[in-house]
Biotite code that builds the C-alpha atoms (Angstrom):
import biotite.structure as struc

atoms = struc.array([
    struc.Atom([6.994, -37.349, -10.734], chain_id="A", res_id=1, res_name="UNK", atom_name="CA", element="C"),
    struc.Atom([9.847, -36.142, -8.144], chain_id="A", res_id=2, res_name="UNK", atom_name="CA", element="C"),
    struc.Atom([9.355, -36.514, -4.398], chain_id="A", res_id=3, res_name="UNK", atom_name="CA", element="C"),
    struc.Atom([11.348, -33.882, -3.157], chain_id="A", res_id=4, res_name="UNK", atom_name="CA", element="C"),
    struc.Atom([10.038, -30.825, -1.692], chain_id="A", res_id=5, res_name="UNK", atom_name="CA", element="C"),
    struc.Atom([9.397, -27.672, -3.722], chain_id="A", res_id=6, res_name="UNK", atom_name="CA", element="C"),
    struc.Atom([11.811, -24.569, -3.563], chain_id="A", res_id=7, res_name="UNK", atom_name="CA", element="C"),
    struc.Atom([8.893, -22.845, -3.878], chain_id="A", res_id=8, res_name="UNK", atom_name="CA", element="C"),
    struc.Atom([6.277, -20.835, -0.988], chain_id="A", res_id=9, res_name="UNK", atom_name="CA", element="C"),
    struc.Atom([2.989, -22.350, -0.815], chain_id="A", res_id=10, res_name="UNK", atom_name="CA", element="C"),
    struc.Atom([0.743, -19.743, -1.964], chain_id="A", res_id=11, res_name="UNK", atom_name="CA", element="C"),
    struc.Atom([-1.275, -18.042, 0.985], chain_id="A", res_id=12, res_name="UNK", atom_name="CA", element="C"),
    struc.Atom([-4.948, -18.552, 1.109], chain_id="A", res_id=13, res_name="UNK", atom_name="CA", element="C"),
    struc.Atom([-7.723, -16.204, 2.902], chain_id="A", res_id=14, res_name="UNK", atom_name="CA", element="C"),
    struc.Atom([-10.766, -17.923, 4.678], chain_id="A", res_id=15, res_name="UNK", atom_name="CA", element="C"),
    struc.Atom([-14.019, -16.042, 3.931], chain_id="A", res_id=16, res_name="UNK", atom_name="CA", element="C"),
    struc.Atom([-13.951, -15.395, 6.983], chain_id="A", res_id=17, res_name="UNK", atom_name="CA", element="C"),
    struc.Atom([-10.514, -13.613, 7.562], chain_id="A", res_id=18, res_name="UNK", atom_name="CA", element="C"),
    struc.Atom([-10.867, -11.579, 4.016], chain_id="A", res_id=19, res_name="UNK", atom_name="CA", element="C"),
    struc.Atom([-13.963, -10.196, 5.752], chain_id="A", res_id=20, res_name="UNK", atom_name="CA", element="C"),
    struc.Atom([-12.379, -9.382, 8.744], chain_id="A", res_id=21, res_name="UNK", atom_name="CA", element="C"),
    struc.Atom([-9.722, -7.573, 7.275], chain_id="A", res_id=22, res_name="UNK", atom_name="CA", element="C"),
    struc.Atom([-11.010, -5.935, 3.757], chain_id="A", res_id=23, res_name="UNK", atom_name="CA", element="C"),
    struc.Atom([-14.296, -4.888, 5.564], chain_id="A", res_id=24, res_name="UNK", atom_name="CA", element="C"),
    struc.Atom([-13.168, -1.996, 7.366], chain_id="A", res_id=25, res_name="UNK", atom_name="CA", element="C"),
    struc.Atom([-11.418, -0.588, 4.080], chain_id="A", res_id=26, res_name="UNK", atom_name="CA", element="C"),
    struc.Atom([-14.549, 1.241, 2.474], chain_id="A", res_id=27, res_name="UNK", atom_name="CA", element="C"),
    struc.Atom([-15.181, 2.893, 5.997], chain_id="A", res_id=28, res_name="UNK", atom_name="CA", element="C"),
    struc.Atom([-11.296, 4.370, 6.850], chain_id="A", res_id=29, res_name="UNK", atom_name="CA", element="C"),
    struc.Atom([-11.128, 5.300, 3.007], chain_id="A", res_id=30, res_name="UNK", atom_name="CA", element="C"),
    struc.Atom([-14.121, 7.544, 3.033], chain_id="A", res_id=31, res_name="UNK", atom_name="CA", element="C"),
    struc.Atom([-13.105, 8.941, 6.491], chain_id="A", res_id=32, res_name="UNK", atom_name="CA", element="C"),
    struc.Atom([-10.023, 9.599, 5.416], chain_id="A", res_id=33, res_name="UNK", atom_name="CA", element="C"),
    struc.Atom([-11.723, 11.559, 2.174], chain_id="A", res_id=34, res_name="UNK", atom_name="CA", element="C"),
    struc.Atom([-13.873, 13.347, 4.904], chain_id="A", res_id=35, res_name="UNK", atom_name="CA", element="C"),
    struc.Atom([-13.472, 16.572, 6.917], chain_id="A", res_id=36, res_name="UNK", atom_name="CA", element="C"),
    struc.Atom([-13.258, 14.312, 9.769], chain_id="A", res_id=37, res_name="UNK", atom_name="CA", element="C"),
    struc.Atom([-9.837, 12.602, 8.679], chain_id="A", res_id=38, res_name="UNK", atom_name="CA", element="C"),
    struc.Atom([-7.786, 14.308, 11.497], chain_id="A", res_id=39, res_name="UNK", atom_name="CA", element="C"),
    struc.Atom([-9.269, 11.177, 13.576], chain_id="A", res_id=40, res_name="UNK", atom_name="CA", element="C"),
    struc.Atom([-6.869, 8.887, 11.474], chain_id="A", res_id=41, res_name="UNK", atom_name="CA", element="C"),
    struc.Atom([-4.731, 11.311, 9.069], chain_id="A", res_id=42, res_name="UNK", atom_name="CA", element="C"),
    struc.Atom([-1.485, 11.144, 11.895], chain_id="A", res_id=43, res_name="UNK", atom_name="CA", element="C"),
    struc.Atom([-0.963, 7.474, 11.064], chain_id="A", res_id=44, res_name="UNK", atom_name="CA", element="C"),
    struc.Atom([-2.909, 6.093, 8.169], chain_id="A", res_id=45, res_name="UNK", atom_name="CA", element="C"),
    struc.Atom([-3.090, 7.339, 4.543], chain_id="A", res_id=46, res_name="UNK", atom_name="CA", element="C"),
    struc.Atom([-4.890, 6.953, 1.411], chain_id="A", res_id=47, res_name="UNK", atom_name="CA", element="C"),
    struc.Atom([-2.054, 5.032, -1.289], chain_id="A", res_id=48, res_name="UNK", atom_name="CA", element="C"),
    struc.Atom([-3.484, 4.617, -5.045], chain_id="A", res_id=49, res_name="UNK", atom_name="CA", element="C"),
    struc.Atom([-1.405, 2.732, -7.001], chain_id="A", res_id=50, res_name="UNK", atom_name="CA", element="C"),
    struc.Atom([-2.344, 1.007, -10.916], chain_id="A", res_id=51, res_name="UNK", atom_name="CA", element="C"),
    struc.Atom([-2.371, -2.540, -10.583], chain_id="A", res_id=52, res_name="UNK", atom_name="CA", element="C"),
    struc.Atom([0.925, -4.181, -12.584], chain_id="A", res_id=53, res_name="UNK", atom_name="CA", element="C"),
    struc.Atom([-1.553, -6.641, -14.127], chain_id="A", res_id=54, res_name="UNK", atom_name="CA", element="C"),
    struc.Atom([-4.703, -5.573, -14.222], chain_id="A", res_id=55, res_name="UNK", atom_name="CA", element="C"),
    struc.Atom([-3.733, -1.907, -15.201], chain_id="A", res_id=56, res_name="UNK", atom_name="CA", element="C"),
    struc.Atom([-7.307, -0.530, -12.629], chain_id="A", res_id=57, res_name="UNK", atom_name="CA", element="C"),
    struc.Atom([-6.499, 1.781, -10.019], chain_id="A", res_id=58, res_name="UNK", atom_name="CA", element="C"),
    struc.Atom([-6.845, 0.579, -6.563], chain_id="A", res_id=59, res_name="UNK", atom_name="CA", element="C"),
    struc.Atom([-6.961, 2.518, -3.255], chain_id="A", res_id=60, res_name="UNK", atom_name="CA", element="C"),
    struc.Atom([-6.019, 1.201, 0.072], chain_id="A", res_id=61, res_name="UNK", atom_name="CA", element="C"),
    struc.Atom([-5.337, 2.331, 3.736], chain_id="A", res_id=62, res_name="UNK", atom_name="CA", element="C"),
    struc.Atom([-1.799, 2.049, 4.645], chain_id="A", res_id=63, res_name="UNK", atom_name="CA", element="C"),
    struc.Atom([0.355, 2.975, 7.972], chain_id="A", res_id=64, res_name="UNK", atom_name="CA", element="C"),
    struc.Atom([2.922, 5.101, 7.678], chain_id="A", res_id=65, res_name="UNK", atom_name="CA", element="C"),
    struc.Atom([5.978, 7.476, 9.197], chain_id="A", res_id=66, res_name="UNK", atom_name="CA", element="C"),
    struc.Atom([7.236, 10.580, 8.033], chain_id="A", res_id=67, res_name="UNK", atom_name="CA", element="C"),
    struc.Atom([10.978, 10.987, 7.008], chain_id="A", res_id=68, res_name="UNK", atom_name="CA", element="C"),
    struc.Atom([11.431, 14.774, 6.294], chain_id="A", res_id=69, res_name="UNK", atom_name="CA", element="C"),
    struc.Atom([9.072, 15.253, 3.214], chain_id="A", res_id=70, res_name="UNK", atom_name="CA", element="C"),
    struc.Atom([8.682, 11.586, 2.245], chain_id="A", res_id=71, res_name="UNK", atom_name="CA", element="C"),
    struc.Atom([6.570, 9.178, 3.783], chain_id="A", res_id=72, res_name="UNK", atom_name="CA", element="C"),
    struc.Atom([7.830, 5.621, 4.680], chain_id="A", res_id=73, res_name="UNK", atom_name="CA", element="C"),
    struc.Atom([5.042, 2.632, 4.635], chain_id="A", res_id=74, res_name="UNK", atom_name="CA", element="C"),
    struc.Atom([6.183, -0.699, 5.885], chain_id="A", res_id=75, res_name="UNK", atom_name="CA", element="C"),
    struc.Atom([4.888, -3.691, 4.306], chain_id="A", res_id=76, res_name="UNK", atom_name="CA", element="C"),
    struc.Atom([3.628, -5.974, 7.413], chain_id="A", res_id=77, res_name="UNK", atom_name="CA", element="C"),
    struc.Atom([3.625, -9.377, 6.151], chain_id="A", res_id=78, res_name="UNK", atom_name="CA", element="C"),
    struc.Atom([4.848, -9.044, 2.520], chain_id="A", res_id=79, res_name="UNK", atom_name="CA", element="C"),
    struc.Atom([4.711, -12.245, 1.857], chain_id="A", res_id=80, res_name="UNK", atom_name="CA", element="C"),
    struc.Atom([0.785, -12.283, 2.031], chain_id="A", res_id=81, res_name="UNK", atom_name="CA", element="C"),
    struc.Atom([0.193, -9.186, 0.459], chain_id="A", res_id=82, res_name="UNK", atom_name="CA", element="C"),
    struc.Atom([0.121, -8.505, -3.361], chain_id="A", res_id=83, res_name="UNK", atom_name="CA", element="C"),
    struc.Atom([-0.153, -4.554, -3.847], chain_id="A", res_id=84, res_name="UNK", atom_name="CA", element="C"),
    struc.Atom([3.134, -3.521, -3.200], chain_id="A", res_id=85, res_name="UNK", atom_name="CA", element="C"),
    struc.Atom([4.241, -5.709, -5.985], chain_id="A", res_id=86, res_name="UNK", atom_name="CA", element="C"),
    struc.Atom([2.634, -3.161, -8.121], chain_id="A", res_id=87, res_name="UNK", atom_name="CA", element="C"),
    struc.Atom([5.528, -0.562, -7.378], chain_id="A", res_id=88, res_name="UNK", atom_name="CA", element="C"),
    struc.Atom([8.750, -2.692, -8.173], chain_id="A", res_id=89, res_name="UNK", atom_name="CA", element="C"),
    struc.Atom([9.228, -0.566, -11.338], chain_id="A", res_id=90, res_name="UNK", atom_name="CA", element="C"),
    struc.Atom([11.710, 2.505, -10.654], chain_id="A", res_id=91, res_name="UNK", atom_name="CA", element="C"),
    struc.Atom([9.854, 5.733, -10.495], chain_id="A", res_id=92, res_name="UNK", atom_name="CA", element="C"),
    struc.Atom([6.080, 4.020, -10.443], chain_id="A", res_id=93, res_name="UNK", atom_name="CA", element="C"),
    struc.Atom([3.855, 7.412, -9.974], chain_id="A", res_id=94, res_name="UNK", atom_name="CA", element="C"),
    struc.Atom([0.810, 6.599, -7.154], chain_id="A", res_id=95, res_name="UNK", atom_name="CA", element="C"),
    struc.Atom([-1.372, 9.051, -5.193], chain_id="A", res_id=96, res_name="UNK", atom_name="CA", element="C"),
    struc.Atom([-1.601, 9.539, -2.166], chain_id="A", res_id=97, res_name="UNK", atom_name="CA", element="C"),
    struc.Atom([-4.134, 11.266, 0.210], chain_id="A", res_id=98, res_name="UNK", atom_name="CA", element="C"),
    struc.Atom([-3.240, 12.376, 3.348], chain_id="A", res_id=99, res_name="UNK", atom_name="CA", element="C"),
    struc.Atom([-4.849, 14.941, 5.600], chain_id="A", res_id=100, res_name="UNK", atom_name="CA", element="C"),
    struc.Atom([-7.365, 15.406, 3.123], chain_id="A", res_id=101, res_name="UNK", atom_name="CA", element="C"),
    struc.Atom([-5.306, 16.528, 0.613], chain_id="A", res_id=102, res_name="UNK", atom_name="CA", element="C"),
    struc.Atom([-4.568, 14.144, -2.875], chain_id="A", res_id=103, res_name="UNK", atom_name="CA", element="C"),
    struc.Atom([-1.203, 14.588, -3.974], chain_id="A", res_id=104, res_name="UNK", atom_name="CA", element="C"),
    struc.Atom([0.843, 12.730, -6.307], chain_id="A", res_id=105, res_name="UNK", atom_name="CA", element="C"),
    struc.Atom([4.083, 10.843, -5.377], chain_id="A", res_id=106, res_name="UNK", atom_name="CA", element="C"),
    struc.Atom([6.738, 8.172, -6.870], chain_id="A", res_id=107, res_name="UNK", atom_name="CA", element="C"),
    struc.Atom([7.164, 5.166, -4.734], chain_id="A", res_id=108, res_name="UNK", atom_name="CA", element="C"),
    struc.Atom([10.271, 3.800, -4.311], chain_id="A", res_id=109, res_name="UNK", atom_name="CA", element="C"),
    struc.Atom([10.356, 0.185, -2.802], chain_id="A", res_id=110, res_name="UNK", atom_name="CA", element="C"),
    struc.Atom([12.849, -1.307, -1.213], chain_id="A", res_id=111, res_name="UNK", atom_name="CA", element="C"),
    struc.Atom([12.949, -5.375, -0.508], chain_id="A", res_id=112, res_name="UNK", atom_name="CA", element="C"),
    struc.Atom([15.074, -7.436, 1.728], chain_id="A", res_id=113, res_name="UNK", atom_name="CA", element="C"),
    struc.Atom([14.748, -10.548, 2.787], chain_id="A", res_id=114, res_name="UNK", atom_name="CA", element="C"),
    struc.Atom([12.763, -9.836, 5.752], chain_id="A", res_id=115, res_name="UNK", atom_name="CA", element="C"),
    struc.Atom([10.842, -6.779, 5.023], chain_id="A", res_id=116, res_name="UNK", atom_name="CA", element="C"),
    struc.Atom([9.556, -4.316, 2.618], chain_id="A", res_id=117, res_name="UNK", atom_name="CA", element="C"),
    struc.Atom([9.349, -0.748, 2.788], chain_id="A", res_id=118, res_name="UNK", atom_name="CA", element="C"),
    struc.Atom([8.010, 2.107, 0.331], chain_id="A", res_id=119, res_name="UNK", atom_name="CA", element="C"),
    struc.Atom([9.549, 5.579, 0.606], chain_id="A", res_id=120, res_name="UNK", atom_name="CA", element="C"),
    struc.Atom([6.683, 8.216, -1.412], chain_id="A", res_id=121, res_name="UNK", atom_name="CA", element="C"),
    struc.Atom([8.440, 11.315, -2.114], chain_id="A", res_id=122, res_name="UNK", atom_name="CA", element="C"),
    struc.Atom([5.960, 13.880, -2.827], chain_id="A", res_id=123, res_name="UNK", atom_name="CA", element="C"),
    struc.Atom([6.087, 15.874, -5.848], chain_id="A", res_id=124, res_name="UNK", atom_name="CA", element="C"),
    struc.Atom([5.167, 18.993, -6.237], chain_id="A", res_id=125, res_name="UNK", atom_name="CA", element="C"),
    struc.Atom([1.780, 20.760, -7.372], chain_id="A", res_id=126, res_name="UNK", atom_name="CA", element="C"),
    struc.Atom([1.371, 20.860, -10.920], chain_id="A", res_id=127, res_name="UNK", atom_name="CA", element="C"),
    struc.Atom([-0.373, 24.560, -11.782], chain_id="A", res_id=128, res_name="UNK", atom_name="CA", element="C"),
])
C-alpha cells in the first residue's frame, strides 16, 4: 500500500445540519418563483431544470443569475461542492428555465476554468 498523498480531492461531505440549512429554503423560492408573486425574487434568481447525467430525473433548482443581452449567465459559487452543473458538460444540453413566471426552454452552455464555472442559457424561441 503506497504512502504518498493522493492526486485526488477529498470528496466534500454535508452535515445534516448544513444540507438543511441550505436545501430547506429550495421548495419555498421554487414555488414563489412559480407564483404571481415572483417579481419579489424574479430580478436575480431563476428557476433552472436540467435532466440529471446519471440518473436521467428532472431536477429543479434556484440559481443566481445576470443578464447578457438575451442570454442569461449563472455562476457556479463553489463548483467544487456542487454536482448539478455537471449535468450540462454535453454541448447543446436543452434545460428549462423559469423566469418571471414564464417557462421557457434554453441550451446551456458551460464553461470551466480552473477557478470557476459559468453557464451561459441562450433562450430559444417559442415553439407554436
Amino acid at each position: 500500500m503506497s504512502t504518498e498523498p493522493s492526486s485526488q480531492p477529498l470528496a466534500f461531505r454535508r452535515t445534516a445540519a448544513q444540507r438543511l440549512m441550505f436545501h430547506a429554503p429550495n421548495p419555498v423560492v421554487r414555488a414563489l418563483l412559480r407564483s404571481p408573486a415572483h417579481r419579489l425574487l424574479s430580478g436575480k434568481l431563476l428557476l433552472l431544470t436540467y435532466t440529471g447525467r446519471r440518473s436521467g430525473a428532472q431536477h429543479t433548482i434556484p440559481v443566481q443569475y445576470v443578464r447578457d443581452g438575451e442570454a442569461l449567465l449563472v455562476t457556479v459559487g463553489w463548483p467544487e461542492r456542487k454536482l448539478w452543473w455537471r449535468s450540462l458538460r454535453e454541448p447543446g444540453t436543452r434545460v428549462g428555465v423559469t423566469l418571471a413566471g414564464r417557462r421557457r426552454d434554453a441550451v446551456a452552455e458551460l464553461h470551466e476554468a480552473a477557478d470557476a464555472v459559468t453557464v451561459r442559457l441562450e433562450p430559444q424561441p417559442a415553439r407554436d
